[in-house]
C-alpha positions as CSV (number, residue, x, y, z in Angstrom):
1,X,-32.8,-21.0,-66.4
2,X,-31.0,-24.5,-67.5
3,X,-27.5,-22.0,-68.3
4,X,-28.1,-20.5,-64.9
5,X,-28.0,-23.7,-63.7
6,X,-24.8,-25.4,-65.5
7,X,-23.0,-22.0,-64.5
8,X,-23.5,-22.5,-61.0
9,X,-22.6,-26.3,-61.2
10,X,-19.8,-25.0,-63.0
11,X,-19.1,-22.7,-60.2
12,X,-19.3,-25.3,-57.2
13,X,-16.9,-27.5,-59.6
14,X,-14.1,-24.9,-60.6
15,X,-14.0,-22.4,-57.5
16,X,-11.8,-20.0,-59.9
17,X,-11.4,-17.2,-57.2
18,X,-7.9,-16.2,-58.7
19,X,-9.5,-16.7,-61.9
20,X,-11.6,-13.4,-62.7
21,X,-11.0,-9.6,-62.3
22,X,-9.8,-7.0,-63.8
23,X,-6.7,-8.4,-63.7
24,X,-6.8,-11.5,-65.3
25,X,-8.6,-9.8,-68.0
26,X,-5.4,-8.1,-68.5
27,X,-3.7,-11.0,-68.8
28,X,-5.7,-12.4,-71.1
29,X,-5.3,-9.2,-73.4
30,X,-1.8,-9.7,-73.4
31,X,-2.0,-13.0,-74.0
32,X,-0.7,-14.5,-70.2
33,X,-3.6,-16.5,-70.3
34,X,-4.3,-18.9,-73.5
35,X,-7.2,-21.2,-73.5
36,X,-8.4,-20.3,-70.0
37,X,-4.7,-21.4,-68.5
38,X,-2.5,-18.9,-66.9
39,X,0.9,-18.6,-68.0
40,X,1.8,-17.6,-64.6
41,X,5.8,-17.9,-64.8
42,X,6.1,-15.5,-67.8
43,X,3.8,-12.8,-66.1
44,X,5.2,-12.7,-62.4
45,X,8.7,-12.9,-64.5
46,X,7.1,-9.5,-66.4
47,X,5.8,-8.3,-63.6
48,X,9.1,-8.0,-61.7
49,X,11.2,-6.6,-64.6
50,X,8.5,-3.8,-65.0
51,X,8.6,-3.3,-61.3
52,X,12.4,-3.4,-60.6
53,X,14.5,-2.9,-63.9
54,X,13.0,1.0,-64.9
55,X,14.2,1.6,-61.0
56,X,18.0,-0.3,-61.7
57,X,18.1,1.8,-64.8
58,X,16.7,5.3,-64.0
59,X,19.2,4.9,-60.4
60,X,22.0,4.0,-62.7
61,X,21.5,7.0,-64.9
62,X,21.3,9.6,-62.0
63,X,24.1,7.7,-60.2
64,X,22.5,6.3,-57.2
65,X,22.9,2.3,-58.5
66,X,25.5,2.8,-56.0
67,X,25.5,6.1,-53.9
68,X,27.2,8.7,-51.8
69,X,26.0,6.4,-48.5
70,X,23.8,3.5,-48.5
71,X,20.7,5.2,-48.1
72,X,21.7,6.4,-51.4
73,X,22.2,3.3,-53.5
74,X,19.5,1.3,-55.0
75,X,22.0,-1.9,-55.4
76,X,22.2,-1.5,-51.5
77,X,18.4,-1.8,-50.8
78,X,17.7,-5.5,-49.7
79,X,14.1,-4.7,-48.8
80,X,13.2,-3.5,-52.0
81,X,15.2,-6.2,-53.8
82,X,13.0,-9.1,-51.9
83,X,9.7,-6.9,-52.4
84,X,10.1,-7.2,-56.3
85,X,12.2,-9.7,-56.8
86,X,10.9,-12.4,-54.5
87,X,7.8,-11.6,-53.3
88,X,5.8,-10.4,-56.1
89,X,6.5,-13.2,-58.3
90,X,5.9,-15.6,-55.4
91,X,2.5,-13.9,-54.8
92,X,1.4,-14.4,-58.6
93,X,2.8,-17.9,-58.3
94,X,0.9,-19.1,-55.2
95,X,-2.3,-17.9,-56.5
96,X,-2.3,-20.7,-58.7
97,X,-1.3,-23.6,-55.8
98,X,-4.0,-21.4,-53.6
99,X,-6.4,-21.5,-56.4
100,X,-6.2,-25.5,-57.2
101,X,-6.3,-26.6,-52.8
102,X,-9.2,-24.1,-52.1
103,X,-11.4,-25.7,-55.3
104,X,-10.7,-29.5,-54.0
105,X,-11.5,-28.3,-50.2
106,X,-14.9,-26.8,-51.7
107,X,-15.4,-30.2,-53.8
108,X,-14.9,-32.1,-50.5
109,X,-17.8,-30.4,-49.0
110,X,-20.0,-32.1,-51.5
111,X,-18.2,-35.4,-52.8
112,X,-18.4,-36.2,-49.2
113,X,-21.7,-35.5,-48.2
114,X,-21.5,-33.2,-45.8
115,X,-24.0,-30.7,-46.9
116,X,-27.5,-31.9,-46.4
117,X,-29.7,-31.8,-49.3
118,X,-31.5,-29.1,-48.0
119,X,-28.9,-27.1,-47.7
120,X,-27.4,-27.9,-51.2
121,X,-28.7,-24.9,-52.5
122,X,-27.7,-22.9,-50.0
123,X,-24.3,-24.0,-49.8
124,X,-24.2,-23.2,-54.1
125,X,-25.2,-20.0,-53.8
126,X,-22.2,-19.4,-51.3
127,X,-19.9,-20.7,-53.7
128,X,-21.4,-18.5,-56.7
129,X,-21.5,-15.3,-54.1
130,X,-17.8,-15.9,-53.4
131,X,-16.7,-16.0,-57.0
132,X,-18.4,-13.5,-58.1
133,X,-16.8,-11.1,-55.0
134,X,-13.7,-12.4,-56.3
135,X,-14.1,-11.3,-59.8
136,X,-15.8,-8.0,-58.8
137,X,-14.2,-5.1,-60.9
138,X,-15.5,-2.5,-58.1
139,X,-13.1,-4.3,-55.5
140,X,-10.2,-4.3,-57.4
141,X,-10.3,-0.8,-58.3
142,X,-10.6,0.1,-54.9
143,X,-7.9,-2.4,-53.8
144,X,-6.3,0.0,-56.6
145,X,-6.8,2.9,-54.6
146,X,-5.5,2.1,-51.5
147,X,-2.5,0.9,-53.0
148,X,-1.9,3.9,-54.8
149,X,-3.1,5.7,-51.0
150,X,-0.7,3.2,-49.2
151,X,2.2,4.6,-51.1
152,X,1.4,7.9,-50.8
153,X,1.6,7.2,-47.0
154,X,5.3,6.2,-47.1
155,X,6.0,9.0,-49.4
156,X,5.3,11.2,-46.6
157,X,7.5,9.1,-44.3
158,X,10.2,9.4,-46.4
159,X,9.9,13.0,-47.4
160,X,10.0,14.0,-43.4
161,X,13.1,11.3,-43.0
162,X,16.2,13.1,-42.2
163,X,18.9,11.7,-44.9
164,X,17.9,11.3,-48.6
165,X,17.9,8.2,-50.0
166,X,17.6,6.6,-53.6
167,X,13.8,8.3,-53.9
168,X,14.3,10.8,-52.3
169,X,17.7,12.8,-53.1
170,X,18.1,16.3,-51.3
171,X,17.6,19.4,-53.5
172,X,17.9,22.9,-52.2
173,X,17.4,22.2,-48.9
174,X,14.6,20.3,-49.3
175,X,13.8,16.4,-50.7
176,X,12.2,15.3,-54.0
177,X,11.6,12.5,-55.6
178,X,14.8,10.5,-58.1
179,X,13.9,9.2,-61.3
180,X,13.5,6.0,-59.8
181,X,11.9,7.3,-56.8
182,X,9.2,8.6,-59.4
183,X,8.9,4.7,-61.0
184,X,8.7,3.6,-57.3
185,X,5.8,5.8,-55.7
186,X,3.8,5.7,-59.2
187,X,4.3,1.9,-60.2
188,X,6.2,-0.2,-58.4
189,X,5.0,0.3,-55.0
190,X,1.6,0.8,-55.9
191,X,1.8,-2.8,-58.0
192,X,3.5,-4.4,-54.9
193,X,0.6,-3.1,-52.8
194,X,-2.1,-4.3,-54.7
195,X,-1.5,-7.8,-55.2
196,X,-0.5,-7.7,-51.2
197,X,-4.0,-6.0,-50.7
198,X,-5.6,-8.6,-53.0
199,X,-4.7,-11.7,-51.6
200,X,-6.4,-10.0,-48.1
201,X,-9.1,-9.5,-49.7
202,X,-9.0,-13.4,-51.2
203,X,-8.1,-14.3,-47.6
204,X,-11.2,-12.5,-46.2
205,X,-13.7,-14.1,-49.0
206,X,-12.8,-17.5,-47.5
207,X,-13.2,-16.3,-44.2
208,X,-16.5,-15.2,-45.4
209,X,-17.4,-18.3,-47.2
210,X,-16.3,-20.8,-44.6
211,X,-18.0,-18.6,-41.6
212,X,-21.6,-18.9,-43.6
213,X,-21.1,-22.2,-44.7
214,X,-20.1,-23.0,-40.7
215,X,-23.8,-22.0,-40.3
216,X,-25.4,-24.6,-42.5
217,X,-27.3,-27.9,-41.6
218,X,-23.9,-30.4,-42.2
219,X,-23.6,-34.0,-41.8
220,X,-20.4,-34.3,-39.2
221,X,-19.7,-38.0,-38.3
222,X,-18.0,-37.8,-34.7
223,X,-16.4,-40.7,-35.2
224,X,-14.7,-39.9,-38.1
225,X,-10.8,-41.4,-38.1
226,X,-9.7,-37.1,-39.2
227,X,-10.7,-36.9,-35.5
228,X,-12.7,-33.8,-36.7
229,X,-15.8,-34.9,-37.8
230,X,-15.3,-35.0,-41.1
231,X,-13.9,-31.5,-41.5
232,X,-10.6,-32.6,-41.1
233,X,-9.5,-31.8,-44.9
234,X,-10.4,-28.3,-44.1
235,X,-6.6,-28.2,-42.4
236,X,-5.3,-28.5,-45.9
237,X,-6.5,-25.1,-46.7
238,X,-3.6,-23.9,-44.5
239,X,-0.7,-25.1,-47.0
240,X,-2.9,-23.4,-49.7
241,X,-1.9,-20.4,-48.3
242,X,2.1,-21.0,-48.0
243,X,3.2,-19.0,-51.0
244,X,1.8,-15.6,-50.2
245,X,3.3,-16.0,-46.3
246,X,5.8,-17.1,-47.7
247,X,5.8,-13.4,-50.1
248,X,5.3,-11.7,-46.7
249,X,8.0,-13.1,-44.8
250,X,9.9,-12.5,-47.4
251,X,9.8,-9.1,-47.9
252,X,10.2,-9.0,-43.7
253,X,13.7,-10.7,-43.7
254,X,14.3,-8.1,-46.7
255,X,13.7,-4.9,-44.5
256,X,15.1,-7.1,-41.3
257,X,18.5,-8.0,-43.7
258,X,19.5,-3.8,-43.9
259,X,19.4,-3.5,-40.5
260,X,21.5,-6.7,-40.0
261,X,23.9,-5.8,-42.7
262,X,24.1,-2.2,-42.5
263,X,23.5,-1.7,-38.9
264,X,25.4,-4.4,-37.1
265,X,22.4,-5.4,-35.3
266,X,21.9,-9.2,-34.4
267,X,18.8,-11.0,-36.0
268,X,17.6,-12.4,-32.6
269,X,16.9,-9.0,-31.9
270,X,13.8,-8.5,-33.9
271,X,12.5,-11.5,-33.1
272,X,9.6,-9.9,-31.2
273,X,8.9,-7.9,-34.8
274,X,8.8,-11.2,-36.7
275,X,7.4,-13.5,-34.4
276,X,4.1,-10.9,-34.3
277,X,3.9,-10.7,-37.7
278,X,4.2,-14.6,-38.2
279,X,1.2,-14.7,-35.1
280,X,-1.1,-12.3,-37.5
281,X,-0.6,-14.0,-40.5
282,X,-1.0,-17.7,-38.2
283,X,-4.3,-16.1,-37.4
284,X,-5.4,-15.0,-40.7
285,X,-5.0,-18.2,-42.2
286,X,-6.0,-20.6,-39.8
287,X,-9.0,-18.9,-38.4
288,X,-11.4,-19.3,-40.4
289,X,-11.2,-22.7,-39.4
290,X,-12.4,-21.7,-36.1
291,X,-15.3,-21.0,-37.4
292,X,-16.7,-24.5,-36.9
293,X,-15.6,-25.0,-33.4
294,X,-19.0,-24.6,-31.5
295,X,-20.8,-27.0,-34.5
296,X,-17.8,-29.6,-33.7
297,X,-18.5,-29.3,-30.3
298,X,-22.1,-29.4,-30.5
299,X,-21.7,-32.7,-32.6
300,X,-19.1,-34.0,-30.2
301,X,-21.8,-33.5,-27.0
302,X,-24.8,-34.9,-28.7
303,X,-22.4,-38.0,-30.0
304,X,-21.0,-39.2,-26.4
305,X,-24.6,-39.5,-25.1
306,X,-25.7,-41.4,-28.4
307,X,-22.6,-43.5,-28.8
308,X,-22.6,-44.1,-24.9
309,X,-25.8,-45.2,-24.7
310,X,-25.9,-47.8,-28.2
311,X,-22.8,-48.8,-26.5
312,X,-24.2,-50.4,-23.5
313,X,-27.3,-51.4,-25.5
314,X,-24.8,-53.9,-27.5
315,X,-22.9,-54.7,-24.0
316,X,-26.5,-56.1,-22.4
317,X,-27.5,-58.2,-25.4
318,X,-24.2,-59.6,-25.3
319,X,-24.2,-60.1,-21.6
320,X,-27.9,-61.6,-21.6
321,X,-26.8,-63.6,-24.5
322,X,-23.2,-65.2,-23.7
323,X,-23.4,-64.4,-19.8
324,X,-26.4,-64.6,-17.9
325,X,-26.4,-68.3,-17.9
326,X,-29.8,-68.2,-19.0
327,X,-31.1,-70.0,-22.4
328,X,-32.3,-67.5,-24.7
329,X,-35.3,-68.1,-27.4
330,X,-34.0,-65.4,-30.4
331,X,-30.5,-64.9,-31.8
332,X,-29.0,-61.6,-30.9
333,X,-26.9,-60.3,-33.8
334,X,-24.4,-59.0,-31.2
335,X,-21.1,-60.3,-30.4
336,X,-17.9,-59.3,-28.6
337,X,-16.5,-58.1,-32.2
338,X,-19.2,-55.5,-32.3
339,X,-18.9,-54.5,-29.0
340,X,-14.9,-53.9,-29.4
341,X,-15.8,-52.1,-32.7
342,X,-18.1,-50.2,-30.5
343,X,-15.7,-49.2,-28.3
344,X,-13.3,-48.0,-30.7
345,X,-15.8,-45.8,-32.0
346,X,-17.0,-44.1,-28.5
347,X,-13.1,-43.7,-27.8
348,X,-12.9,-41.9,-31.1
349,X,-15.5,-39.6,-30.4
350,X,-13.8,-39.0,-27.3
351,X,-11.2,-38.0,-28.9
352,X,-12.4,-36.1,-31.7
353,X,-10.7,-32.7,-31.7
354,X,-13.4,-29.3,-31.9
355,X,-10.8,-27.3,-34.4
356,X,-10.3,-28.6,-37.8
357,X,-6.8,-28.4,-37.3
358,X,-3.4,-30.7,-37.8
359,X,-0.4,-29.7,-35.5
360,X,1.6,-30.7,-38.5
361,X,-0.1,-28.8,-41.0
362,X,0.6,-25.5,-38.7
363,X,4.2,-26.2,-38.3
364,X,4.5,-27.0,-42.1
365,X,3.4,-23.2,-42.5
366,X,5.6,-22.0,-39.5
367,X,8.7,-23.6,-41.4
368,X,7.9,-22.2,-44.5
369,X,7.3,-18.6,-42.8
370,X,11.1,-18.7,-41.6
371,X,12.7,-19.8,-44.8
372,X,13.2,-16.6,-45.9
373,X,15.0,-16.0,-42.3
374,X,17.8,-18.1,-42.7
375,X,20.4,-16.8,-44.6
376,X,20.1,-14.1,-41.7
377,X,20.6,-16.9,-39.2
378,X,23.6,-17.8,-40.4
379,X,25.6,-14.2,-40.0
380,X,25.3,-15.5,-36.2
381,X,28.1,-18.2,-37.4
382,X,31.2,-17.0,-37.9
383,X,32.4,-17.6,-41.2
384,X,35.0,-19.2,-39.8
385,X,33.3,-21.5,-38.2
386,X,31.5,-22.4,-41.3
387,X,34.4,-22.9,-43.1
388,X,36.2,-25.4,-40.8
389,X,32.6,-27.3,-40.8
390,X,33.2,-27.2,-44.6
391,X,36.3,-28.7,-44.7
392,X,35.4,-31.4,-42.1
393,X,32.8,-32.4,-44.2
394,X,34.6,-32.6,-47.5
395,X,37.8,-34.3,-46.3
């Protein structure tokens, strides 16, 4: 009973959600993980050379590094470049920065007090049901699955598309897969799908956790200076989350640079494409947050009655005391400083905001989401241009 006990302390304390699984197993097998720390440079740098150097070399050696067209040559392919390039080792990356914010922003639930202690158990078990969902072997094989089922779906797209490409060459009449196509629909695409797949599935646990922990008995303090009750720390989780956008957008402006290259097209004219994608992935992250909105408001209600009326309360004592003109027989521990104070703290319930949310900490993301976007942005400058503003600059 006491080791159940430490273990679920241990639990509330570490949050490891990126810390369990099947797959960190296997990094701790082959020895990316030493002493429970993740060596997570060296593995997203193995990851992406077992993802993308078999395909360089098996294109090379059927001569589609560079092809007949461009469809044809693997060198050519900016999509697939940023999918295992950049975005893979930017997803195994930001699972560490995810990992670290989430476990501070589940600290802060308790170092601040705002689970009641009748609820304290409650809110533990959460924390242990989330880690152990997070570490479930079951879920990761059939994250596994769908991967391997989510390339089979482009397969099909590619086998009905009407020029060949570097997976798909054309052979008597019909298409089959390259040697790298093979690498591609039985490794690297699958391995690319399943750590996108995962980090849903992380994103859906906190959803989960956050929407049952919205339903507790919590000590929010309306007049809080986060202007959120007290729940204002839970905007933080939103730049826990800017590596794997990041990742995402990533592999976006990837697919969005062939078209832009290759097909003469203008960047501004996918905007609607990227904008939506940047809305679902906005929502996704920031949602959960939501969550709390009705017990914010609830909180926010009950306050402006209860900070109204102690409000005027303090406002008659001091009147009867300092204004009436009458003597009075007992000394009223009220003066104008606490009515002021008072006042500030009525205005800051009025204030207080029902969504745990910064403005600032949702354009941080937004800014981060378009990085990948620029370079794109800047084929609408002529080169010209850019030079001249070069020179400028320099003499």
């Amino acid at each position: 009973m006491e080791k159940n006990d430490q273990a679920r302390a241990s639990a509330v304390s570490d949050f490891p959600i990126f810390g369990g699984g099947p797959l960190y197993r296997l990094q701790q097998r082959t020895r990316l993980v030493r002493d429970d720390r993740r060596r997570i440079g060296l593995a997203a740098l193995y990851v992406a050379l077992v993802a993308w150097v078999p395909m360089a070399f098996l294109a090379g050696a059927q001569g589609l590094a560079i092809g007949p067209t461009r469809l044809e040559s693997f060198l050519l392919d900016f999509s697939e470049h940023a999918r295992f390039l950049v975005t893979i080792p930017v997803f195994l990356y930001a699972e560490l920065i995810c990992g670290a914010q989430l476990r501070d922003i589940v600290r802060q639930f308790e170092d601040a007090g705002l689970v009641v202690e009748e609820a304290g158990e409650r809110f533990k078990q959460l924390v242990q049901e989330t880690v152990r969902l997070s570490h479930s072997s079951r879920a990761e094989m059939v994250i596994l699955g769908l991967a391997f089922i989510h390339g089979l779906f482009v397969f099909l797209y590619l086998l009905n598309y009407p020029e060949p490409t570097w997976r798909l060459v054309k052979r008597d009449g019909g298409h089959v897969p390259s040697y790298a196509g093979v690498w591609y629909f039985l490794v690297a695409f699958p391995m690319y799908s399943f750590l996108l797949m995962r980090w849903f599935w992380r994103i859906g646990l906190w959803w989960r956790f956050l929407g049952r922990v919205s339903k507790l008995e919590l000590n929010l303090s309306p007049a809080h200076r986060d202007g959120a009750g007290g729940l204002g720390f839970l905007s933080e989780s939103l730049s826990a989350f800017t590596g794997f956008v990041f990742g995402v957008m990533a592999t976006a402006a990837g697919v969005t640079a062939d078209f832009v290259v290759y097909g003469g097209d203008s960047p501004l004219t996918y905007e609607w494409e990227v904008g939506g994608l940047l809305v679902l992935l906005m929502s996704a992250i920031a949602g959960p947050l939501m969550l709390f909105t009705h017990r914010l408001y609830e909180a926010k209600e009950s306050a402006l009655f209860r900070y109204g009326a102690l409000a005027n309360r303090h406002i008659q004592q001091v009147d009867r005391k300092w204004l009436s003109g009458r003597p009075f027989t007992e000394d009223v521990g009220i003066d104008f400083r606490a009515v002021a104070h008072m006042g500030s703290s009525v205005n800051a319930v009025r204030q207080m905001s029902i969504v745990p949310l910064y403005k600032d900490d949702l354009l941080k993301l937004i800014v981060v989401a378009l990085l990948p976007f620029l370079p794109l942005l800047a084929t609408l400058v002529p080169m010209d241009e850019v030079l001249k503003l070069v020179l400028k600059m320099v003499v």
